[in-house]
C-alpha positions in Angstrom: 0.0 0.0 0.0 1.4 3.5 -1.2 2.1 5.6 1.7 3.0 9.4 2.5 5.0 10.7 5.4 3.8 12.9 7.8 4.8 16.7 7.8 8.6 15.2 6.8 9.9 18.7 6.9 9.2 19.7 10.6 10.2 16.2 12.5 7.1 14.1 12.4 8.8 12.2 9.7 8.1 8.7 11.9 4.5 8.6 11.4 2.7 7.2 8.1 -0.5 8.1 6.9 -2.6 6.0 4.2 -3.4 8.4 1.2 -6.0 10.3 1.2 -6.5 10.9 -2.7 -10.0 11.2 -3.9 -9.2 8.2 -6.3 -8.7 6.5 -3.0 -11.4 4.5 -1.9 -12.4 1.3 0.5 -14.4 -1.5 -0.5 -16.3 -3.6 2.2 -17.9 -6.7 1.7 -20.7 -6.7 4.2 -22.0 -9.5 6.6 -19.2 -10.7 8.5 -19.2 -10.8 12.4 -16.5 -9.1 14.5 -14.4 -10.3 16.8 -11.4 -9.6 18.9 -10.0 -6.4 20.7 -9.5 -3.1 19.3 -7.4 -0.4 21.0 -8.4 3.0 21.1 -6.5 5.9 20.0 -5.9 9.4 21.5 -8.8 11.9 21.1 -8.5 14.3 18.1 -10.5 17.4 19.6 -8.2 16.8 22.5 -4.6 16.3 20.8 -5.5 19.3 18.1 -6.0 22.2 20.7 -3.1 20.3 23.4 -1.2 21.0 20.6 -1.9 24.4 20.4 -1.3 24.4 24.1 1.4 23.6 23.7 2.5 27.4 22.1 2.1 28.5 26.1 4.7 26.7 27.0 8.5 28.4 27.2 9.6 24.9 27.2 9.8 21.4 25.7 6.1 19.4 26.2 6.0 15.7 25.5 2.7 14.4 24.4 1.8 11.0 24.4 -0.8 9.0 22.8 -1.4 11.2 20.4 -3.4 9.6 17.4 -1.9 9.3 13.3 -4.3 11.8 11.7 -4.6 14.0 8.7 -5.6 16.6 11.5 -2.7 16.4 13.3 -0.8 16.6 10.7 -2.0 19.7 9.5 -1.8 21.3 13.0 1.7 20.4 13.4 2.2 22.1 9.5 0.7 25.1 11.3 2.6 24.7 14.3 6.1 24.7 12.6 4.9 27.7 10.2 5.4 29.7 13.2 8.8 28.6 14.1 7.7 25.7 16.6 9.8 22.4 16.3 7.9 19.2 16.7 9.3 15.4 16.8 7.1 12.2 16.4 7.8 9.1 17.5 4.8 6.7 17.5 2.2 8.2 19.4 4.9 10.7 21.4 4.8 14.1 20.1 7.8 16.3 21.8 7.4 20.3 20.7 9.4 22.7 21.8 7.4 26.5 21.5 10.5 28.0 23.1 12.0 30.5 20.6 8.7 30.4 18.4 8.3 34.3 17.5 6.0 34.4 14.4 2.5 35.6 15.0 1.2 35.1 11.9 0.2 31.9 11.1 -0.6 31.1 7.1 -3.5 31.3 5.3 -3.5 28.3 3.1 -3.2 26.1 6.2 -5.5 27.3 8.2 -8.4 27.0 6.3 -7.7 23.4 5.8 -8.4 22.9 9.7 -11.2 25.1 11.9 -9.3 23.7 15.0 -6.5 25.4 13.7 -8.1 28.9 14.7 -7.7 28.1 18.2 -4.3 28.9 18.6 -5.1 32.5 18.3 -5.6 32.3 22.1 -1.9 30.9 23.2 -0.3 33.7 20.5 -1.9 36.4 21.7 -0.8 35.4 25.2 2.6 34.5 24.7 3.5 37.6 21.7 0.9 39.7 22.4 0.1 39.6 19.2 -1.8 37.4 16.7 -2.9 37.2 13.1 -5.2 34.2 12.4 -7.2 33.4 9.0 -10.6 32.9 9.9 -10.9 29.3 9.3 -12.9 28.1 6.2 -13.2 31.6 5.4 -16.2 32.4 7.1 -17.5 35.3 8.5 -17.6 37.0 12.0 -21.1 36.3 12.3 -20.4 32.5 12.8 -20.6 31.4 16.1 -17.2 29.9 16.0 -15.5 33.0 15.4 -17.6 35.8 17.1 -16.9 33.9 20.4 -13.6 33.9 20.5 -13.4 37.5 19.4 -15.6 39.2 21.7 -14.1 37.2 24.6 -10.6 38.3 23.7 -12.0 41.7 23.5 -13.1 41.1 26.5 -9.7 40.4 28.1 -8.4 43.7 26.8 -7.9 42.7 23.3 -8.0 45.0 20.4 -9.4 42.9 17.6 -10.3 43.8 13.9 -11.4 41.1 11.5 -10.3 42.6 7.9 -10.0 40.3 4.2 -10.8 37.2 6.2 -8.1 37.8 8.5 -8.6 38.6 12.6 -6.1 40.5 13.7 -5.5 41.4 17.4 -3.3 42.9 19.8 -2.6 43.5 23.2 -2.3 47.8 23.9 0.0 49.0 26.4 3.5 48.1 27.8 2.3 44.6 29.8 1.6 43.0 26.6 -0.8 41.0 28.8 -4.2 40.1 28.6 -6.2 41.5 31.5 -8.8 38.8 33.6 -12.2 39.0 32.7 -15.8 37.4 33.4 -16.9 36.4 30.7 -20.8 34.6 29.5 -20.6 32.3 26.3 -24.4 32.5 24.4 -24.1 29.3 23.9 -21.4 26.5 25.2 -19.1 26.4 22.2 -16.3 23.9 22.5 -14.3 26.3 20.6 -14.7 29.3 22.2 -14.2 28.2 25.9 -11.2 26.3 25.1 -9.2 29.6 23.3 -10.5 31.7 26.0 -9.1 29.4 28.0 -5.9 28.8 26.7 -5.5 32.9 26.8 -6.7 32.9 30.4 -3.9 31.0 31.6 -1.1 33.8 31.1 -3.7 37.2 32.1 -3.2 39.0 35.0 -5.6 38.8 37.2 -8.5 36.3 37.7 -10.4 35.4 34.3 -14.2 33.8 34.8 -16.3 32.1 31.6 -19.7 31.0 32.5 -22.4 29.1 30.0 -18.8 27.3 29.3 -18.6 23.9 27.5 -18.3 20.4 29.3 -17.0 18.3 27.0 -13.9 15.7 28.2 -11.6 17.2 26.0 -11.9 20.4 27.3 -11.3 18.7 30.6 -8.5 16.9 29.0 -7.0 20.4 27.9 -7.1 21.8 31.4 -5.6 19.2 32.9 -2.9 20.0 30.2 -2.3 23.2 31.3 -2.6 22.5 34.8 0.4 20.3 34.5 2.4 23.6 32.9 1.6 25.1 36.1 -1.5 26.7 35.1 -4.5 27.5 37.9 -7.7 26.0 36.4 -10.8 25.3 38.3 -14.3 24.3 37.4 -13.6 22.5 34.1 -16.2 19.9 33.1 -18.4 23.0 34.5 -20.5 25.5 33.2 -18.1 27.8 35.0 -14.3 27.7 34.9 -12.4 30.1 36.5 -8.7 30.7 35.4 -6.1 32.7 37.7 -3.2 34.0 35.4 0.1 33.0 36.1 3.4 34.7 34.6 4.9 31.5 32.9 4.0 27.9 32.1 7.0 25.1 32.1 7.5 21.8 30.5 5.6 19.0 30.9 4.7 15.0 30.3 1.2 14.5 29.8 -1.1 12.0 28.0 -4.2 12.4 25.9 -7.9 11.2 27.0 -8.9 7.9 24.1 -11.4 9.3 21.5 -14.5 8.9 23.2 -16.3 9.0 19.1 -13.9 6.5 17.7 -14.7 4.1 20.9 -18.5 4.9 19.8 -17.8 4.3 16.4 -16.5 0.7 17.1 -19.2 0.2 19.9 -21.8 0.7 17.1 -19.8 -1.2 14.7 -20.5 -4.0 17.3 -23.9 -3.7 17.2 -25.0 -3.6 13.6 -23.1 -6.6 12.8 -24.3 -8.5 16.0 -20.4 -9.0 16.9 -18.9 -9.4 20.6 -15.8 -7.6 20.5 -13.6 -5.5 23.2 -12.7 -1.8 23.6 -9.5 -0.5 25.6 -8.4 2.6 26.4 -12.0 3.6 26.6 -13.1 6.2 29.5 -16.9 4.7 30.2 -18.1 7.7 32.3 -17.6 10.1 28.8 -20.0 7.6 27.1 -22.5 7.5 29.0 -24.9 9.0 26.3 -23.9 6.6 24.0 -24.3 3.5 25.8 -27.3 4.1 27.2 -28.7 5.1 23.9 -27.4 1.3 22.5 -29.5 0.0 25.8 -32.7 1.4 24.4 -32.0 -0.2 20.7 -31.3 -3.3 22.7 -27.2 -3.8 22.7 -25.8 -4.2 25.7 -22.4 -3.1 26.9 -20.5 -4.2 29.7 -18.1 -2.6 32.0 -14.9 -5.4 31.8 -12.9 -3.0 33.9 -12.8 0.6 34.5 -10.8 1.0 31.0 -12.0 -1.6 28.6 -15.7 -2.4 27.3 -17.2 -5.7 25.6 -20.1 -5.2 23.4 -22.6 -8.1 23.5 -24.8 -9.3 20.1 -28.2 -8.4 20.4 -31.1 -10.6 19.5 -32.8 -7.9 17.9 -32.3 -4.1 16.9 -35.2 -1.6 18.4 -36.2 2.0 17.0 -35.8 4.6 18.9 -34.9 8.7 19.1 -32.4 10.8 19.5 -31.9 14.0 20.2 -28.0 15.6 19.8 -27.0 17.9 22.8 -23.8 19.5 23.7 -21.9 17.4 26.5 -23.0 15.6 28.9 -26.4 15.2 26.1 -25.8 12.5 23.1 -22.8 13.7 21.0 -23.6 15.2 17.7 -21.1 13.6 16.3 -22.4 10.1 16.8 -25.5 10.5 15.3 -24.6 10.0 11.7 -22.9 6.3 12.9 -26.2 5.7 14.7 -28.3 7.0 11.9 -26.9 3.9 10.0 -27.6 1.5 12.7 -30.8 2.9 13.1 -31.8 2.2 9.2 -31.7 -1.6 10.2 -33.7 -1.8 13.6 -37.1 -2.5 13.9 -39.7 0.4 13.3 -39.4 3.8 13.4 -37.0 6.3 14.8 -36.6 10.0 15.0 -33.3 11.8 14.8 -33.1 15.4 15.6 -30.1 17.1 15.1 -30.1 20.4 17.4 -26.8 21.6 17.3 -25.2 21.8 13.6 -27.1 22.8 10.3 -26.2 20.7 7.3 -25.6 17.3 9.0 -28.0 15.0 8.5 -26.5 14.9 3.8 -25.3 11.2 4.8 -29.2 10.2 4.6 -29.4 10.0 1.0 -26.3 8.2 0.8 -27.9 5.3 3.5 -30.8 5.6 1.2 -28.4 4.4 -2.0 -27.6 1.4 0.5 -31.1 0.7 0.6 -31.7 2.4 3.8 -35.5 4.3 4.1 -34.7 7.7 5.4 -36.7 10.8 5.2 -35.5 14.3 5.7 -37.1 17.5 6.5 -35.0 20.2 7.9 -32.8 19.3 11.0 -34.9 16.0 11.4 -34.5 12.5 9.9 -37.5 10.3 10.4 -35.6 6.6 9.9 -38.0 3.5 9.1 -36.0 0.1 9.8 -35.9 -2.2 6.8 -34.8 -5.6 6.8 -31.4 -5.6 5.0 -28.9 -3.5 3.5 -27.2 -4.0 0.1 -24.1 -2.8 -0.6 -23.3 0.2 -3.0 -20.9 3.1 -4.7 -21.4 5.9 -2.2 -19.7 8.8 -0.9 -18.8 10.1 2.4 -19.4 13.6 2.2 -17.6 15.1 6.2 -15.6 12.9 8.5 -18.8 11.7 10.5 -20.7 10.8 7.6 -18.3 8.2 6.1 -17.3 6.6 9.3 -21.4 5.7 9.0 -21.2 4.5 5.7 -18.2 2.6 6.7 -20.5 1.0 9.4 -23.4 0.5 7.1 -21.4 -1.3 4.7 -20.2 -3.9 7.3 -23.6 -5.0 7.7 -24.7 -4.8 3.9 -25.6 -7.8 1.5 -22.6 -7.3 -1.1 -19.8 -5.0 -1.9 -20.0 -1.3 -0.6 -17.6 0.8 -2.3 -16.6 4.4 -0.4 -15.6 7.4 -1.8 -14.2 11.1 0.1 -11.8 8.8 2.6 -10.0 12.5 2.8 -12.5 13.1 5.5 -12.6 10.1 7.0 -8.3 9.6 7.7 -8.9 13.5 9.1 -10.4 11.7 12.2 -9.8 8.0 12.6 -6.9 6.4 12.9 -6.0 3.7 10.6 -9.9 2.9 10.8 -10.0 0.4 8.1 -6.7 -1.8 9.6 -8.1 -2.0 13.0 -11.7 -3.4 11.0 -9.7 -5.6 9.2 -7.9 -7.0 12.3 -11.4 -7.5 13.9 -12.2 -9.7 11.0 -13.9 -7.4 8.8 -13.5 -8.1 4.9 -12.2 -4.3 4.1 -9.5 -3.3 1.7 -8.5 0.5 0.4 -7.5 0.5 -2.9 -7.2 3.7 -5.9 -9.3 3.1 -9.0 -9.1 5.2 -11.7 -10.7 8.8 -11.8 -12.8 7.7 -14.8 -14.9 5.2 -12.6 -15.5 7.3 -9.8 -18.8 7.2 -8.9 -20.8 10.8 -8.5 -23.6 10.9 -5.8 -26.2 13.7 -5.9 -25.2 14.5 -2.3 -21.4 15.4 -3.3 -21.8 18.5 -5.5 -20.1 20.6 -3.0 -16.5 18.9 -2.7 -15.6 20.5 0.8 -19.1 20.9 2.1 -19.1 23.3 5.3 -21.0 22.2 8.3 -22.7 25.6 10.1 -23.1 25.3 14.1 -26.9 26.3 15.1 -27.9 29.2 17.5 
């Protein structure tokens, strides 16, 4: 199999990633139970903004299990754009921010990554300056964006967002953010973990309330907490931050990826397999098992870090609802949506905290799948069987659930748009294959790839609601 290395240039030349060409697709030939153990890599929303962290340090921070990503590499691209050296060896990821004096990170790479945006906290606090693409180019009315802006502002930033570009600065001789209470409209991921980040180096006593309570923020305070930051609250709606002058070096290891353990746990399910999850932290899937409880899979607690999925007799209907953390993960719905499409009778999904994510319908449809869409809401009607089919993943969620559909489909399933899946699995397809799964990547030629109806848009954005 063809391989690329990863971000060669800067240090990370250790790691391999499969390509990610759009000729580049993987077939699966459906109906085969699972078995065996699968580990569990780091978290992606947690190593992307460590990372980024990471810039607060003066010093040398070794991360470990850090998962092989297209993400990752990208952030360690923008990372070494602004004079940061980085070093991978398996899942350790030494970077040393120390002499990193570039405020400006570039264009073309952040807007291949939104996480990449984040870092506009840790500049500002360690330069005092910061000039960050908005990512995706969108605009300051996003909630993404408008955020993190009006929190920095908050924090005595002067911030101006010109030609897709937010520019900010720190007025005065301090070059030092100043603490701040601060209320998030709603609890952006995002937004608290910039603010954060930014908090950690203020003078004075910073405050963010309404503030997301997601595990990876957790995981990213606990982070900074080891450089010697004062954190308090996180996993709260409130956090409060007390600035200290300087952060040092530290050892710390990432959370496991609480969606890619939900991925595999529904894997599980729709092909009635028994198999075994470790590193897995149970208490950050809560939502998720207890949702497989109500279709009628049961998972059991084997020890406080590893999970075994047990074969149900049958596969129930029932609803979901997405919620930010600790409510059902938005980013497991498509993955569920597919398991869904083969239980018995009728489910509702409503998707309440992104716009534009329920396109993978149409392609479970082509699978043979009976899915109706109006709006935000999918109204799912169980069918017997799938069959497989040419489809196309069309965002990183959507083709980990065709991938899932097409291990339970009648036939071949072939996948298109694997350059969002390899942003956020890791090695997904070997770690099927070594649970038995029949699953092979392979390029075809551009000629026979398939077109779906769903794919016009190539790099389809997915808005967040209000």
């Amino acid at each position: 199999m063809e391989e690329r290395l990863i971000n060669s240039s800067n240090g990370l030349s250790d790691a391999k990633l499969s390509p990610v060409a759009d000729s580049s697709v993987l077939q699966i030939w459906g109906g085969h139970h699972l078995q065996g153990h699968v580990k569990i890599s780091g978290a992606k929303n947690s190593a992307l903004v460590i990372m980024a962290g990471a810039l607060l340090c003066s010093g040398d921070c070794r991360i470990r299990n850090v998962p092989l990503l297209v993400d990752v590499e990208r952030m360690g691209q923008v990372l070494s754009a602004l004079g940061v050296r980085l070093q991978r060896n398996g899942d350790i990821l030494d970077i040393n921010a120390s002499d990193f004096t570039s405020s400006k990170a570039p264009y073309e790479l952040v807007t291949q990554l939104r996480a990449s945006f984040f870092a506009i906290g840790p500049i500002l606090a360690r330069l005092g300056v910061a000039q960050m693409p908005l990512p995706g180019g969108c605009a300051i009315g996003a909630r993404p964006v408008d955020l993190h802006v009006r929190g920095l502002q908050a924090m005595g930033a002067e911030v101006q967002i010109e030609h897709g570009i937010c520019n900010a600065y720190i007025p005065g001789n301090s070059r030092r953010l100043k603490g701040a209470k601060i209320y998030l409209d709603i609890p952006s991921v995002g937004a608290t973990e910039t603010l954060m980040m930014a908090a950690t180096l203020a003078e004075g006593e910073t405050i963010i309330e309404n503030a997301a309570r997601e595990p990876e923020v957790v995981d990213l305070a606990n982070f900074c907490i080891a450089m010697g930051a004062k954190i308090y609250g996180a996993g709260t709606s409130k956090i409060s931050i007390v600035g200290v002058p300087k952060l040092h070096s530290t050892e710390y290891s990432i959370i496991p990826d609480r969606i890619e353990a939900g991925t595999f746990l529904v894997a599980a399910a729709i092909t009635r397999s028994e198999i075994t999850l470790s590193q897995v932290a149970p208490d950050a899937l809560l939502p998720v098992i207890a949702k497989l409880g109500d279709i009628g899979v049961s998972v059991v607690e084997e020890s406080p870090n590893c999970l075994r999925v047990l074969p149900a007799e049958r596969l129930l209907a029932t609803d979901i609802e997405t919620m930010p953390h600790p409510g059902f993960p938005t980013d497991m719905q498509a993955p569920f949506m597919a398991l869904l499409s083969i239980a018995e009778g009728d489910s509702l999904i409503n998707e309440t905290v992104f716009e534009n994510r329920l396109r993978h319908a149409s392609e479970l449809n082509r699978l043979g799948a009976d899915i109706r869409v109006k709006g935000n809401t999918a109204i799912v009607r169980g069918v017997p069987i799938l069959s497989g089919a040419p489809v196309i993943g069309t965002d990183l969620r959507a083709a980990a659930a065709l991938v899932v559909a097409g291990l339970a489909a009648n036939g071949k399933t072939t996948i298109q748009g694997l350059r969002y899946l390899d942003r956020g699995y890791d090695r997904l397809d070997l770690k099927l294959q070594q649970l038995g799964a029949k699953i092979k990547r392979t390029s075809i030629p551009v000629a026979q790839t398939e077109v779906s109806p769903t794919a016009v848009n190539p790099e389809p954005s997915i808005t967040p609601k209000r």
